[in-house]
N, C-alpha and C positions, 0 to 999 in steps of 0.2 A: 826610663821606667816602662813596665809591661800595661798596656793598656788593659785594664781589669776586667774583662769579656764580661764576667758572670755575676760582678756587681753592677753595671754600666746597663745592660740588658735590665734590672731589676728597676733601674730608675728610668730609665725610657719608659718603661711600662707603669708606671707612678706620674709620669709627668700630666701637670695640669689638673690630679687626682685634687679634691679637699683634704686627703689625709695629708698629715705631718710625715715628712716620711723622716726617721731620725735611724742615723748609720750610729752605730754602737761595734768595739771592741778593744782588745788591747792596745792602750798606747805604742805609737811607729807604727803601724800593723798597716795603715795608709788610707789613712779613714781622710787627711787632707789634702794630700795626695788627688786620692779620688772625686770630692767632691769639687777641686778646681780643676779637674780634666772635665769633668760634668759640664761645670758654666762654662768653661770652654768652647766645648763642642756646641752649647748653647748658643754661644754667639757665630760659631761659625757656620750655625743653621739658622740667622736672621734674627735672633735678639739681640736686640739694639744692647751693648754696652750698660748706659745708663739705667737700664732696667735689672739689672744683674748688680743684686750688692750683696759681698763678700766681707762677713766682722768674723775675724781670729779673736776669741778674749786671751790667746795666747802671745797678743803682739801688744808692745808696748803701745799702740795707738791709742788701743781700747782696754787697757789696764785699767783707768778708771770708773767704766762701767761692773758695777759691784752690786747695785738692785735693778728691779724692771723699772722701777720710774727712770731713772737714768737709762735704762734701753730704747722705752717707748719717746722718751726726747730726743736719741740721736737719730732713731727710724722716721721719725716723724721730720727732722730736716731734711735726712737723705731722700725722701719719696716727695715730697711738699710740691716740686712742679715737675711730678713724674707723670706722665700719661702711661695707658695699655699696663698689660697684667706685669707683675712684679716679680722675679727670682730671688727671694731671700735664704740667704745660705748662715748659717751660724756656727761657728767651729768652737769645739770646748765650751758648751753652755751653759754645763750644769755651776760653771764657777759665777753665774748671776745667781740672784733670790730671786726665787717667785716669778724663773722666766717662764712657767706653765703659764700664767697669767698674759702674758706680754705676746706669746708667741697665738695665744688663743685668739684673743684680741687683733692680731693682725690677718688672722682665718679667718675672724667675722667683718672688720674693718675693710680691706685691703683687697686689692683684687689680686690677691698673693700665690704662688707654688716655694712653697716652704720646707726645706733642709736644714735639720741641724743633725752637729754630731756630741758624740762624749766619749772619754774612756773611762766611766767611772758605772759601771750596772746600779748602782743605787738611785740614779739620777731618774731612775723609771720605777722602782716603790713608790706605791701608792699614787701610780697616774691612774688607774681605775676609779679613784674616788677622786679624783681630781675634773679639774673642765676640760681634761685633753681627752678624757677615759669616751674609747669606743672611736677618737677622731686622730689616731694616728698607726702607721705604719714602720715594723724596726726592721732594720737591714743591720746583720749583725757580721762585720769583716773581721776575716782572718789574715794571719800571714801569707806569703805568698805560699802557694801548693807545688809541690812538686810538678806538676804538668806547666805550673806558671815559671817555676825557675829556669826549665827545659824554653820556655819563649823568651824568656831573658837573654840566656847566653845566645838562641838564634839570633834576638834581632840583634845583637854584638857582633856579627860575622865567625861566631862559633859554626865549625863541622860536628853535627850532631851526630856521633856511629855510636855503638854499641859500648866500645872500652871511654869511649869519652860521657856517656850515659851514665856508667856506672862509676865513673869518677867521680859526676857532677850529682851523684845520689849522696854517696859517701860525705860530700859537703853537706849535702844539706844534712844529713841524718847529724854531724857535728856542729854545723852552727846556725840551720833551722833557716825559719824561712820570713826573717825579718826584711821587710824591705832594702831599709838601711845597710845591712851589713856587708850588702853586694858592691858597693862606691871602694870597697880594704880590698887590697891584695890577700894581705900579708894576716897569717892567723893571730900574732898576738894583737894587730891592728882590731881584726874583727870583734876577739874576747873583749878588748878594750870598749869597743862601742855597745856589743851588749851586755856589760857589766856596766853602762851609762845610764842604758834603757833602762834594765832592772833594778838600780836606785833609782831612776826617777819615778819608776812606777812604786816605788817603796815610799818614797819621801811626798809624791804628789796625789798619787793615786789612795794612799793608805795609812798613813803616819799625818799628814796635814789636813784631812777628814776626817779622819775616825780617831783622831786623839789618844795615838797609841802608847797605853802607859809604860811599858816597857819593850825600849826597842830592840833591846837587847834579844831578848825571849821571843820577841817577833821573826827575826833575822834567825834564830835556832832553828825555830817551827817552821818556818820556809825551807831553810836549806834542808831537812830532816823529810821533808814533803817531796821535795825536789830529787833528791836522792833516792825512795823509793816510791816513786810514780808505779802507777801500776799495781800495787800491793794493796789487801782489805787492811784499811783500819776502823777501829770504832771509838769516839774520843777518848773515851777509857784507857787506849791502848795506845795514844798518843800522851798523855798525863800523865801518864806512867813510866814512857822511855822519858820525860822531861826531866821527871822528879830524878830516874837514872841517874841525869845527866847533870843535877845537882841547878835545875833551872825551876822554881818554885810557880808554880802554878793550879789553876783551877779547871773543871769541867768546862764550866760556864766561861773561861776567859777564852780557851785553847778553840771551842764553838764560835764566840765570836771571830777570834783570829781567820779562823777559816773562814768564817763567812766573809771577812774584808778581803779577800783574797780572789774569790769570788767573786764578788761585787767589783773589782780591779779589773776582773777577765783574765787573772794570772794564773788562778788553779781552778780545775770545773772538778764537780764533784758527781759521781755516776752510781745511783741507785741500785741495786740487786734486785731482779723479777724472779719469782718462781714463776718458770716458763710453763707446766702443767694447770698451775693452780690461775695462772695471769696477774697475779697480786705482787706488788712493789712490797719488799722486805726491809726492816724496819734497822737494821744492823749490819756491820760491814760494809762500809761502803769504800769507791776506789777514789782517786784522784789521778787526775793527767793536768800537765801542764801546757799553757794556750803552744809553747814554741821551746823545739826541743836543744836551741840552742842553750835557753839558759841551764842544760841539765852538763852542759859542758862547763860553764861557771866553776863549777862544785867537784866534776868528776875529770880528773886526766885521762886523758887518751886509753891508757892502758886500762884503766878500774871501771871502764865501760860497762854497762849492761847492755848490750846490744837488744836482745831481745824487749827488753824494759823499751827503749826507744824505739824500734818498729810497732811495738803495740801503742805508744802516743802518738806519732806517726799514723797509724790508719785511725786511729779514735776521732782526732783530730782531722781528717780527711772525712771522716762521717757526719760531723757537723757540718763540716763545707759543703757536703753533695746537698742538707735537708733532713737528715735523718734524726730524732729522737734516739737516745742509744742509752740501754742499761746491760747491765752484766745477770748473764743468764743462768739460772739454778737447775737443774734437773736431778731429780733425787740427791744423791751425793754428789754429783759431776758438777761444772760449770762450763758456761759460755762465754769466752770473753768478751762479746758483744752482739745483744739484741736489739737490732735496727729496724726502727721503724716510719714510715712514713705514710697519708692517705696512698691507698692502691700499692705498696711495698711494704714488704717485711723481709730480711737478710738475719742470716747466722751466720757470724765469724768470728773464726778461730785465728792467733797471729802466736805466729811462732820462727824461730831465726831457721831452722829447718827440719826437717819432717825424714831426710834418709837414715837416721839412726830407728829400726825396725821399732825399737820399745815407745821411743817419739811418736812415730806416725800411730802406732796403735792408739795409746791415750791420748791425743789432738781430735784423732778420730771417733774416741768413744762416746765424748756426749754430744756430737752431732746425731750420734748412730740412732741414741735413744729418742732421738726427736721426731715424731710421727706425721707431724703437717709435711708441706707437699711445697713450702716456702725455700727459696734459693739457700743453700749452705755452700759459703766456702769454709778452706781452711789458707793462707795465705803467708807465705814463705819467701824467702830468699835463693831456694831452689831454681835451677834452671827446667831439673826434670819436673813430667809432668805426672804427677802421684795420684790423679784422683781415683774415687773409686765409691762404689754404691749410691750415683746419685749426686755426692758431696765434689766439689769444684775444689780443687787444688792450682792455685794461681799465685806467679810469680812476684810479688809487692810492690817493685817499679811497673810490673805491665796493668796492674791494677790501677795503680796512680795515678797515671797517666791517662786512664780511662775519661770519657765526659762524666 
């Protein structure tokens, strides 16, 4: 496995901090992965062993811990004649009750530096009004990034050139950048495993929390999501192809459905700014999915959208670097993504390529109308280099591969 440079740096710099620092994202994405490379390296930097405790509630050891008073009883044996400060790591938490309570208690108790994780975004509602609110820190992991897959096959003994580069892009843009699915050879091996993943995030993540009434119509709205990534919809106009579809539903269901999906870290959902006026618009909004393999699930080879997928692809790359990102409005025109962060702001345009003359003109026009002085790209699968008034035209592997 690739050692995780740029979540690994994030807890170094956390360590020994009071905050809770709690790693959050999609299930497999390597959220356990990484926090036992963590204690690892912890012990291999002079913490004692015994001070370093590791509870999965995903391991049948500790399947019987179901509330915090059964937490605080097993913590309370494990540490009993522990000396020196404590490394408590917690994997899949949110499946205790009331471990806000347990794990606060061991912030004030315990001479503690404390880790947990979840793949479940609900499990962080209403910690503001809770006793963690204001005493903790989220580290939110993604799949592996293109620049990560490229350190993969190096440390394999892969020759990294250019026709081997855009081999190993090609993969990823098919079956995305799940940890797991690098151990398969073989493609249907791969489908296999993430067609695993994606029921279990359906059955654990979303159907056994949120007590989904029909799962039928759930699994519709997913694949129908999944399918056109990228594309505005507004509930109305999802309720509508359902009823099409002869799948009865409501406003208010089809809203929730979305929002459990969310809360999963399976579909994120990206706002509309009008870029003149700075105001977040109330309608149309897009969706991208956390890993674009599961867009293969659904789509053969052939009924590809390519384009649809290099635009999840850097979206998705934009939450990795740090960025806020909403979809940019300028009069009539848009932007397919306004990135922001303290001290940065990026406009980018994603498109599969830009040498069809009429292409580059409209990619290029509602950058053109944008009068700040803030970096624009446009970013392509071109080799050549198009740019032109200011506006950065860049290749989407040489992007990615960027820090």
């Amino acid at each position: 496995m690739v050692r995780r440079e740029q979540y690994l740096d994030k807890l170094y710099k956390l360590k020994d901090t009071d905050d809770v620092k709690i790693i959050t994202g999609v299930r497999r994405s390597g959220k356990t992965h990484l926090i036992k490379t963590y204690a690892n390296e912890l012990k291999e930097n002079g913490i004692v062993p015994e001070n370093i405790i590791y509870i999965s509630f995903e391991s049948n050891k500790y399947k019987y811990i179901k509330t915090d008073t059964q937490l605080d009883e097993l913590i309370n044996t494990l540490t009993k004649n522990v000396d020196g400060k404590l490394y408590l790591f917690f994997d899949e938490i949110h499946k205790v009750s009331n471990w806000e309570e347990s794990i606060n208690g061991y912030r004030v108790d315990l001479d503690s530096d404390i880790y947990i994780t979840g793949s479940y975004g609900q499990m962080l509602n209403g910690i503001n009004s809770t006793v963690l609110s204001g005493r903790y820190v989220r580290i939110k992991i993604y799949p592996f990034s293109f620049k990560e897959v490229l350190k993969y096959y190096e440390d394999n003994g892969y020759e990294i050139n250019q026709f081997a580069e855009n081999n190993i892009f090609n993969e990823y843009l098919t079956f995305g950048g799940l940890p797991g699915h690098f151990k398969y050879e073989g493609a249907s091996e791969k489908l296999d495993y993430l067609s695993d993943v994606y029921d279990s995030i359906m059955l654990k993540d979303i159907f056994d929390i949120e007590k989904v009434s029909s799962t039928a119509l759930y699994r519709n709205l997913m694949e129908f999501m999944i399918d056109n990534i990228g594309h505005e919809f507004s509930v109305n106009s999802i309720t509508k192809y359902l009823k099409h579809e002869k799948s009865s539903s409501k406003h208010d269901t089809i809203r929730n459905y979305l929002m459990y999906a969310t809360n999963a870290y399976l579909l994120y959902k990206v706002k509309r700014k009008d870029i003149k006026g700075k105001e977040i618009l109330k309608t149309l909004e897009k969706y991208y999915i956390i890993d674009q393999g599961f867009y293969y699930l659904f789509k053969d080879e052939n009924n590809r959208n390519i384009g649809q997928l290099l635009e999840n692809v850097v979206y998705i790359e934009l939450l990795r670097r740090g960025y806020k990102v909403t979809i940019g409005k300028i009069n009539k025109l848009e932007v397919d993504f306004v990135c922001e962060k303290p001290g940065k702001t990026l406009y980018v345009q994603v498109s599969n390529s830009i040498l069809d003359d009429q292409t580059r003109n409209r990619e290029y026009k509602s950058l053109e109308k944008i009068n700040d002085n803030y970096t624009k790209y446009i970013l392509t699968m071109d080799t050549i280099n198009l740019s032109r008034n200011g506006i950065i035209h860049k290749n989407i592997i040489e992007f990615l591969k960027e820090n």
